[in-house]
N, C-alpha and C positions, 0 to 999 in steps of 0.2 A: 444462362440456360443450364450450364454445367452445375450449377449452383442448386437450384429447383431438381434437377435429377438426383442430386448427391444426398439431398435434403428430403425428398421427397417422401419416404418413410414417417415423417414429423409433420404436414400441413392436415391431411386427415384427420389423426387424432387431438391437433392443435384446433381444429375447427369446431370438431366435438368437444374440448372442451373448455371452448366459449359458449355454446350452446347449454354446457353443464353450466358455465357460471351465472348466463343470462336464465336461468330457470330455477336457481337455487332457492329463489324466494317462495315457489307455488307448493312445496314441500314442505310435511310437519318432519315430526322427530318419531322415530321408532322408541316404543315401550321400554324399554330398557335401557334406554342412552342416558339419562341423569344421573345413575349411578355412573358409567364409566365417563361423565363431564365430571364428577365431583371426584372422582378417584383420581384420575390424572389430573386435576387440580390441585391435588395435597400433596402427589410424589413429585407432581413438578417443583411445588415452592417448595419441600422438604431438601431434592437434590440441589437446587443455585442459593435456599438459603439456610437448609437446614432445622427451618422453623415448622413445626410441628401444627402448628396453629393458626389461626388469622386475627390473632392478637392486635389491633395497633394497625392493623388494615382496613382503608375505606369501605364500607361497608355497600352494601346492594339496598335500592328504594323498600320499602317498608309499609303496608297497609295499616289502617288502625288497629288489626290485629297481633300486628308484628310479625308479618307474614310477608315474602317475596312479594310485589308488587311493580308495574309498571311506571305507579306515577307514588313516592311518596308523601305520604301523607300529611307526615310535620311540617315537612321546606314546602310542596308542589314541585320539586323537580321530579325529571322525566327522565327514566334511567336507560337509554338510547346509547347509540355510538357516538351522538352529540355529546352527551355527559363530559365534561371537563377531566373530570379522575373517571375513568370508567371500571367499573367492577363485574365479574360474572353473576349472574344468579347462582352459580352452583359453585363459588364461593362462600360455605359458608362455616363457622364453629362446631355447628351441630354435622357436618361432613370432616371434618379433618385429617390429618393424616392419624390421630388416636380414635377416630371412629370406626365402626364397622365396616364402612363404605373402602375402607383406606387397610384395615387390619388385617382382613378375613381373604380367604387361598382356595376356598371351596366353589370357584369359578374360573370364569374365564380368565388370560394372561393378563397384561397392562401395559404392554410398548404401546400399542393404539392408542391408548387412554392416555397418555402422556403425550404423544404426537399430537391429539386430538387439543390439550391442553395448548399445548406452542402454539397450533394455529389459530387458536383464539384468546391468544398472548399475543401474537401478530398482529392478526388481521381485522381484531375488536380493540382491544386494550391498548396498543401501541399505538397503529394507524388511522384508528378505527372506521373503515372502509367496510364495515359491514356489522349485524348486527349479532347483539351475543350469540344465541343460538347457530346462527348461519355460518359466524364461525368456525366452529367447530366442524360442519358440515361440510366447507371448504376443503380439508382432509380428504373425505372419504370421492370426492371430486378429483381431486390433486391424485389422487391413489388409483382411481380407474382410469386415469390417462394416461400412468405409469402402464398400466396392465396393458392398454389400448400400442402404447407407443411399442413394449416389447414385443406384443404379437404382431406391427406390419413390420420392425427392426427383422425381427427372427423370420418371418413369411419373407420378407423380400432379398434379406440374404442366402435363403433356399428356393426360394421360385418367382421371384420377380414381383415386379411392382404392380401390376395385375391382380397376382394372388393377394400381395397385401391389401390394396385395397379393399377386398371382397374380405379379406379377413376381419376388419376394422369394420368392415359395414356391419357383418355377417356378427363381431362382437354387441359395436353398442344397438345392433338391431337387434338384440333380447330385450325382449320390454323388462321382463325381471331384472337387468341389470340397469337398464337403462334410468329407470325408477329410482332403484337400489342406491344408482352412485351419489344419489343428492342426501340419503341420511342416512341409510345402514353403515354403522361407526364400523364393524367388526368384518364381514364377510366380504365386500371388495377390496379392503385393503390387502388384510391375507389372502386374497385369491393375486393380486401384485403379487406380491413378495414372495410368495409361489412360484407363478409362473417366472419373474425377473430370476429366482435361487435355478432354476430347472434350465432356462437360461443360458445362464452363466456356466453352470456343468457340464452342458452339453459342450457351450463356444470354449470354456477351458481343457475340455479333454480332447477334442478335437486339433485344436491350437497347440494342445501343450504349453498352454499359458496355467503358471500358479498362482497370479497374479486374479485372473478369473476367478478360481475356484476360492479364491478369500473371499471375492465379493459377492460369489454366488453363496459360501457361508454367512453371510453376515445378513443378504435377504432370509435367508434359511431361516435363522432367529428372530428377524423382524415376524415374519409368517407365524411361529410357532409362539410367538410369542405377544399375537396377538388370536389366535385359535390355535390346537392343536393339530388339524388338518395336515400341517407338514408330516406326522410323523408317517406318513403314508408314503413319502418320497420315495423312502428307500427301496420300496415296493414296485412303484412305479417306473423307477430308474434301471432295476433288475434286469428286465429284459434286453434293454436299449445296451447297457452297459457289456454283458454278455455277448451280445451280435457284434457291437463294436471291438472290443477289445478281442474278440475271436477272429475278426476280420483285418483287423492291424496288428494281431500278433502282440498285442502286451507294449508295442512301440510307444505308447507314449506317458509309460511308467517311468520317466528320468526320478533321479531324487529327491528333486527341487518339486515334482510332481507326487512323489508320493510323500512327504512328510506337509505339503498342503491339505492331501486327503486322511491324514492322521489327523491335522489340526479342526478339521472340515465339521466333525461334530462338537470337539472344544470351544469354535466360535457358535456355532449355535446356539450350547447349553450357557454361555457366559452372556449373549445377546439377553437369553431369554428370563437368565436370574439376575443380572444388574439392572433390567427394568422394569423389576416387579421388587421393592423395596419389604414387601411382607413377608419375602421368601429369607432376607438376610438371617435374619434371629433364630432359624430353625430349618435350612432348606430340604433337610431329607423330609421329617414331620408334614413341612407344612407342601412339601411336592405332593407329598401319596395323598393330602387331602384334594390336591388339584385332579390328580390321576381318578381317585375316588369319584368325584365331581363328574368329569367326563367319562366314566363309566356307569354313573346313575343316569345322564342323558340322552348318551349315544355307546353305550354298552349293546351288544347283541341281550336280545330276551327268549332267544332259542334255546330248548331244555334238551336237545340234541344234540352230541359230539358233533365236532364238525367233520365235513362230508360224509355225515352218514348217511344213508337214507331219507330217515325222519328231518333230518337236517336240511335236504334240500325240497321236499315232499311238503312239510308240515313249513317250514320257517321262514319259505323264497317269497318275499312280497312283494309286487310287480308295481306297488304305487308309484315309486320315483321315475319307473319306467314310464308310466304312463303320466306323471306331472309332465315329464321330456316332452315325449307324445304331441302333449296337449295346451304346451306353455312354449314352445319351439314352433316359432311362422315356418307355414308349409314351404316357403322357396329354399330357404334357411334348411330343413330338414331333409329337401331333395337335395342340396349341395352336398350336405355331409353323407347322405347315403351313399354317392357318387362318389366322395373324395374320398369316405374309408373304403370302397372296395380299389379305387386307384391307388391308394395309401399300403393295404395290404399286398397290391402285386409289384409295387414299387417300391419297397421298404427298405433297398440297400441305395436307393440314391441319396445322396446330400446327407452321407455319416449318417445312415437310418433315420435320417430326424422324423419320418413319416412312423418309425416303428415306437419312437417315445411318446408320441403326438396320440397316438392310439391308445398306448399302453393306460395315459395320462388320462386318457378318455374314460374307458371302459374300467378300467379300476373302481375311476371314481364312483362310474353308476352302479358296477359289481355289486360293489362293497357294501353296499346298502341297498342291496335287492336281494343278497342271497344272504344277509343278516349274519357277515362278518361285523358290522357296525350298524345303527340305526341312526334316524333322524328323526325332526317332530314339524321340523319346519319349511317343507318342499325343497324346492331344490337349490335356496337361498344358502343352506348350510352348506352344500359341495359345490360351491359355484364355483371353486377351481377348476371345474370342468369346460369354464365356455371358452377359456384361451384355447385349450386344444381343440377345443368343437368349431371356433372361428377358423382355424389355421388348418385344419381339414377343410373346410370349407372353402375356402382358398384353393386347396389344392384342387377341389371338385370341379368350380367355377374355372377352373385355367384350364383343366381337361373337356370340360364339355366348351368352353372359349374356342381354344384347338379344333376342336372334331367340327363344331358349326364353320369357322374360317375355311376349314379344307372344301366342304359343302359350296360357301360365298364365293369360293376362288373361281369355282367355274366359270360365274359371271365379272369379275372385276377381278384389279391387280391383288398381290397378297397383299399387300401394305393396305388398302382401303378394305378386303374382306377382313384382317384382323380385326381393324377397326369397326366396322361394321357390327362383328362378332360379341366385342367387347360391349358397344352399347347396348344391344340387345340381352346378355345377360345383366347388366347394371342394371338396366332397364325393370327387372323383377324385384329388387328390393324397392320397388316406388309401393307392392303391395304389402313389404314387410314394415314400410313406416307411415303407413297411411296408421296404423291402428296406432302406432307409437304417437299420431298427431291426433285422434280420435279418442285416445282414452288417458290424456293429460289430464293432469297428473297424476294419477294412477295404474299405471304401466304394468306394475306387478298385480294387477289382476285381472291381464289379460288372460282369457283361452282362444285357442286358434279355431279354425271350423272342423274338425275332426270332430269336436265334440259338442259344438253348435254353439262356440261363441262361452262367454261369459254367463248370458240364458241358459246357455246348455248345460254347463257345468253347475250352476245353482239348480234347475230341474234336475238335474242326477245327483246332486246332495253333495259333490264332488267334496273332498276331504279340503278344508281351508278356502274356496273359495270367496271369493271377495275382499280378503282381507290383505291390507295397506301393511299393516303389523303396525297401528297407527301413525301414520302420516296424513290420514284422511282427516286427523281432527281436528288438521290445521282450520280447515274450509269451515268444519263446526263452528271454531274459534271464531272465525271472521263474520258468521251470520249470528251471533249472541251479542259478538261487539257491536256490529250495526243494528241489532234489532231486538235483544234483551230490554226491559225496561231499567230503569236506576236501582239500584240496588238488588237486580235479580241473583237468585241463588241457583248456582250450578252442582249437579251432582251428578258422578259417572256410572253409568250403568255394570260397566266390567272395568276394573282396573282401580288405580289408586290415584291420588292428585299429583303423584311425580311424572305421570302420565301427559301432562299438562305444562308446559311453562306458561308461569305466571306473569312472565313480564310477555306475554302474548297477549292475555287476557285482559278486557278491559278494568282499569285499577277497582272497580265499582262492584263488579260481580264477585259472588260471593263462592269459594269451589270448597265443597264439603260434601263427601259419599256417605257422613252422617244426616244430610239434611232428607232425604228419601224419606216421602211421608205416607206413600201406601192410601192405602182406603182414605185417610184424613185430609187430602187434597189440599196440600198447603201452598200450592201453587211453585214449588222450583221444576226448575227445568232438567232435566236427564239425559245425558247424551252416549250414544251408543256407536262404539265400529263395531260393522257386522264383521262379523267370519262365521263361513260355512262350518257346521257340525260343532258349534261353539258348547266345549265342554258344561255351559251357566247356560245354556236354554229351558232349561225344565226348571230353572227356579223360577219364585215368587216373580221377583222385580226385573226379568225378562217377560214372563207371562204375560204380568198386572199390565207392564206397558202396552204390548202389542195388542191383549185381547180385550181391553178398555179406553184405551187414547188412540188419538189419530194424532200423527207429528206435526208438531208446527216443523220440520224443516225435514226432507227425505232427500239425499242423494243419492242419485240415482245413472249410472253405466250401463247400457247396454238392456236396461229396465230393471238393472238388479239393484239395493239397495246396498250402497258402502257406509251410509252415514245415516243416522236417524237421531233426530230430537224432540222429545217431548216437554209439554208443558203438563202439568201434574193438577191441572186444578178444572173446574166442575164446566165450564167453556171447551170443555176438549176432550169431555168423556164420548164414545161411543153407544151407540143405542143398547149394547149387551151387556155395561152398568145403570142400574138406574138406582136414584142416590139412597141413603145409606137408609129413609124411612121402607125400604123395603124387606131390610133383615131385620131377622127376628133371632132371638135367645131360645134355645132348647132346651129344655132337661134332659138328660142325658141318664142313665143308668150304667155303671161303672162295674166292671169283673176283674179282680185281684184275685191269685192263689197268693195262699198264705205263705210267708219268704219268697215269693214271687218280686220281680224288678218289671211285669210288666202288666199295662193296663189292658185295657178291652172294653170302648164303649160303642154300644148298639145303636142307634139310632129310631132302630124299629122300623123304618121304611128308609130309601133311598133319599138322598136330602142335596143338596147342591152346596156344598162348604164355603163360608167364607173366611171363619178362623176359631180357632182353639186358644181359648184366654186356659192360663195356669197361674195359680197362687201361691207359694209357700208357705209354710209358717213363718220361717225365719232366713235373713240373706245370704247367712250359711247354705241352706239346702237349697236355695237356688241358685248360689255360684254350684253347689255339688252337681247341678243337675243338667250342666251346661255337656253336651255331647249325647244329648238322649237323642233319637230316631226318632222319627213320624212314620205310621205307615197307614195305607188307606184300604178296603176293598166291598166292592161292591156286595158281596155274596158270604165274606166271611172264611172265604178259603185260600182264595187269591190275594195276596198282599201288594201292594205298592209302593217301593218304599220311595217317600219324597225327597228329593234333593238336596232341601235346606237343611241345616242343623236347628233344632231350637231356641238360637240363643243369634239366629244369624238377620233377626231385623232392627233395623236401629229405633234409635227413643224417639224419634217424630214417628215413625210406624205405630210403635209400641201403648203411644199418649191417647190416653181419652178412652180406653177400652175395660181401666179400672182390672187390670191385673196385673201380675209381676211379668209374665211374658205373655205374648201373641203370637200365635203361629200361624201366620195367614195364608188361606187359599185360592185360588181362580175358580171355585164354582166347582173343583171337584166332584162327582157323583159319586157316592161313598153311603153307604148303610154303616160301617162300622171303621172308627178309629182303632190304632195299637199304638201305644206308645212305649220303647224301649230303653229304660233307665241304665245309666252308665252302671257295671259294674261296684264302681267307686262310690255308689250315691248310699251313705250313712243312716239317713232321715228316714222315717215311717213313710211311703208312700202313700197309705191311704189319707194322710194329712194333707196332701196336695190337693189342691179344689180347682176344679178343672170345671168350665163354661165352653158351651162349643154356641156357634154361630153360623144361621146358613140365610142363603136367599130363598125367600118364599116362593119364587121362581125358577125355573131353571132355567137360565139365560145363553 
């Protein structure tokens, strides 16, 4: 029993996660994780073997293309964690440590990406207990149990086992994290190594252990040196540090304690450049490229001094306030309202740890509300903020535990009103994971009922809703395998094919975002994650899809669409295309000013578009001519300009229209074309012969 009490801080988070690893499967991969699998795949065999290459290394299955595939092509083996020699997908020559993937500083750190590698040196290649991809995944699991385990360690060495648990609830019950832990490579680990560095500073300076304050440097680095978030600490720590050290009189400044806090950012910056190997050859050069990077991202875009006026008037954006708001379960939100107002009048108990806990809080949303720093990607990017929003949370849930027990007591002994007290608060996260059990696997696109649900939030156009940051595509993946025919052709609506592992895909289907064939109906399939206010809605091949196909495959939460697949061919058109003997070829009458770069054609009456064929003379002037503008308008005064570039639809689009480019439209209503040539473009414009196309109808 002594045992289970002493322990008790570790069964919680130990439960979670097993439940993290019995679920690791129903999860794709976020858009950007192939590069950081292939990056830490080079600095790892670069640091144990020095080999720059995958020279002389078993190689990954192979399609007839010579392309990543599941099953290759030559032998028929199946490249699984059965595999006898097993190899990554994102092992390969064309990633190496002399590749881009491996060379370039103008992004994020690389500790993650090399942890991320180990464990899928482990737990694929060595053991092989799971499968390529998931390995890696295993990591960002492993990492929020970390986070999980120091916030009820930390909750229940300041306010008991109570608080911890509600803290751990009150954690993995953020559907955003809860999601997150199974694939987001980058932001739950560093939001660990954060909370574990913060930690360790507080338990070292209160302790007067220097022994702490190494290990809380050494998280420090892990943190920074997998996102730059940590450099916030020191901001964070300000106040906490102040109130303490004014309240114990500088007492736990020994020697031994301050030549640790000399060392404290030494081990940081040593963490953060021995595991990024692109930094050795040039580290001041190739840092300001990193610093560069992160200020073209998350750089303030306010033209305002700060705290000026205008500064706080023109530049304070309440969005992340309201992602909080509206992405934070109501039970979850009345805790912490509760515990920060108990937190602020309690702030000198238990070494302020209520005053860091805040500080750590409200910074983080500050910061990026009042456009010290910004963000692009909700609250996934400051997600260091839910350790102290759990551990608030805790505190909240033990003060209102308290106040109901004193109420119970009237009627029963204390010891049954505590209890009593306690289940009845426990009792309210059954409605904070009901959603977390209802909107599997897709957690991160939950909204709470403040703003009416997931519905609510796509009716009010809410900024990013719906979106998985693809992980949804797993599910795609799995309805093409099962139901694609032999040799069907996949082609991605928004994104590129690294978007996709291949060794998911069945070995047969073909993935190529050049096979989009537009008006020509050549029958591939197209798959799409939605996300709400998706910068590519107004183009062509968002359009064409939606307002001509009906999907062979819609996922659908909450009634809102996360996943959409279409099939491209004449079976699946909707009644507002009818096939292509409906358009007709116009003549067109063309207006040029002389050294003029732009056109001007009339139509003569209003016309329903379908595309604009152009010819060059020669391949010269139409490589020169690649950045021209489209723009459209009804009346000739009002312009519109279109989305696409002219040069942005591929050769199955382009085929069969009998010109050098196509620029297609959705039935625009348009009296007059403009077309705006690059600067740069050499060639006679009026030598370009330009055919426009529309529907006889307006559809």
């Amino acid at each position: 029993m002594n045992f289970i009490v002493r322990y008790s801080a570790f069964l919680l988070p130990l439960i979670f996660l097993i439940v993290g690893l019995l679920t690791l499967y129903d999860y794709g991969m976020n858009w950007d994780s192939p590069v950081h699998f292939a990056r830490g795949q080079a600095y790892l065999r670069y640091i144990l073997t020095g080999k720059t290459n995958y020279n002389n290394n078993p190689s990954f299955c192979t399609n007839e293309y010579n392309l990543n595939s599941r099953v290759d092509a030559a032998t028929g083996e199946v490249c699984d964690r059965h595999r006898v020699i097993r190899v990554s997908e994102y092992e390969s020559n064309l990633l190496d440590f002399n590749s881009w993937v491996a060379t370039g500083t103008y992004g994020h750190p690389a500790f993650s990406d090399i942890m991320l590698a180990v464990s899928n040196n482990i737990f694929y290649k060595f053991l092989g207990w799971v499968e390529d991809l998931n390995a890696y995944h295993l990591y960002s699991v492993f990492t929020t149990f970390l986070l999980a385990l120091t916030v009820s360690v930390w909750t229940k060495q300041t306010f008991g086992l109570f608080a911890s648990v509600v803290a751990v609830l009150s954690l993995y019950g953020l559907p955003l994290l809860f999601a997150e832990s199974h694939f987001n490579v980058k932001d739950p680990p560093m939001a660990a190594f954060f909370t574990i560095a913060l930690y360790f500073f507080w338990l070292g300076t209160t302790r007067k252990r220097p022994l702490y304050l190494i290990f809380s440097a050494l998280a420090g680095g892990a943190s920074i040196g997998t996102k730059l978030n940590f450099v916030f600490a020191p901001f964070v720590l300000l106040p906490w540090i102040i109130a303490y050290s004014l309240n114990v009189k500088f007492s736990f400044l020994s020697k031994r304690m301050v030549l640790a806090l000399f060392a404290y950012p030494v081990i940081v910056l040593l963490v953060f450049f021995v595991s990024w190997p692109a930094l050795w050859t040039d580290p001041v050069g190739k840092f300001l490229q990193v610093i560069n990077y992160y200020n073209d991202i998350g750089g303030s875009g306010c033209q305002h001094f700060y705290l000026t006026r205008g500064w706080f008037t023109e530049c304070t954006d309440i969005t992340t306030l309201k992602y909080f708001v509206y992405t934070v379960p109501p039970f979850t939100l009345l805790l912490v309202l509760v515990g920060s107002i108990v937190s602020a009048f309690k702030f000198r108990g238990n070494n302020f740890v209520t005053l860091l806990w805040l500080s750590i809080f409200i910074f983080t949303l500050t910061r990026v509300t009042l456009s010290l720093t910004s963000i692009y990607g909700g609250l996934r990017q400051i997600i260091e903020f839910v350790a102290p929003m759990a551990m608030i949370a805790g505190v909240g849930a033990l003060f209102l535990r308290n106040k109901l027990a004193d109420v119970l007591h009237k009627f029963t002994s204390p010891k049954k009103s505590l209890m009593f007290a306690s289940i009845i608060l426990l009792s309210g996260f059954v409605f904070v994971y009901l959603p977390i059990y209802k909107f599997h696997p897709y957690q991160n696109t939950y909204f709470n009922s403040f703003i009416g649900g997931l519905k609510g939030a796509a009716e009010r156009d809410f900024p990013g809703y719906g979106s998985t940051y693809g992980s949804v595509t797993i599910q795609g993946i799995d309805w093409l395998n099962k139901n694609a025919e032999k040799k069907a052709i996949l082609a991605l609506v928004s994104g590129n094919a690294q978007n996709i592992s291949r060794a998911t895909l069945r070995e047969d289907i073909e993935l190529s975002n050049a096979s989009r064939s537009g008006y020509n109906l050549e029958g591939e399939y197209q798959m799409l994650s939605v996300v709400g206010q998706d910068i590519f809605t107004s183009t062509f091949r968002y359009e064409y899809l939606n307002k001509y196909l009906e999907p062979v495959y819609d996922l659908k939460v909450d009634g809102v669409s996360l996943l959409k697949i279409w099939k491209n061919d004449k079976d699946h058109l909707k009644a507002a295309l009818t096939p292509e003997y409906m358009t007709s070829k116009v003549k067109v009458p063309v207006s040029i000013e002389e050294g003029s770069k732009e056109f001007t054609l009339n139509l003569k009456e209003k016309k329903n578009l379908k595309a604009l064929g152009l010819t060059f003379p020669n391949a010269d002037c139409k490589l020169q001519s690649i950045g021209t503008t489209v723009h459209v308008s009804p009346d000739g005064v009002a312009y519109f300009r279109k989305a696409d570039g002219i040069n942005a639809f591929s050769d199955r689009e382009v085929f069969g229209w009998g010109t050098d480019f196509v620029y297609h439209f959705t039935g625009d209503e348009a009296q007059y074309i403009k077309l705006l040539l690059p600067r740069t473009y050499q060639c006679e414009p009026t030598d370009i012969k330009l055919s426009v196309f529309v529907f006889e109808e307006a559809k």
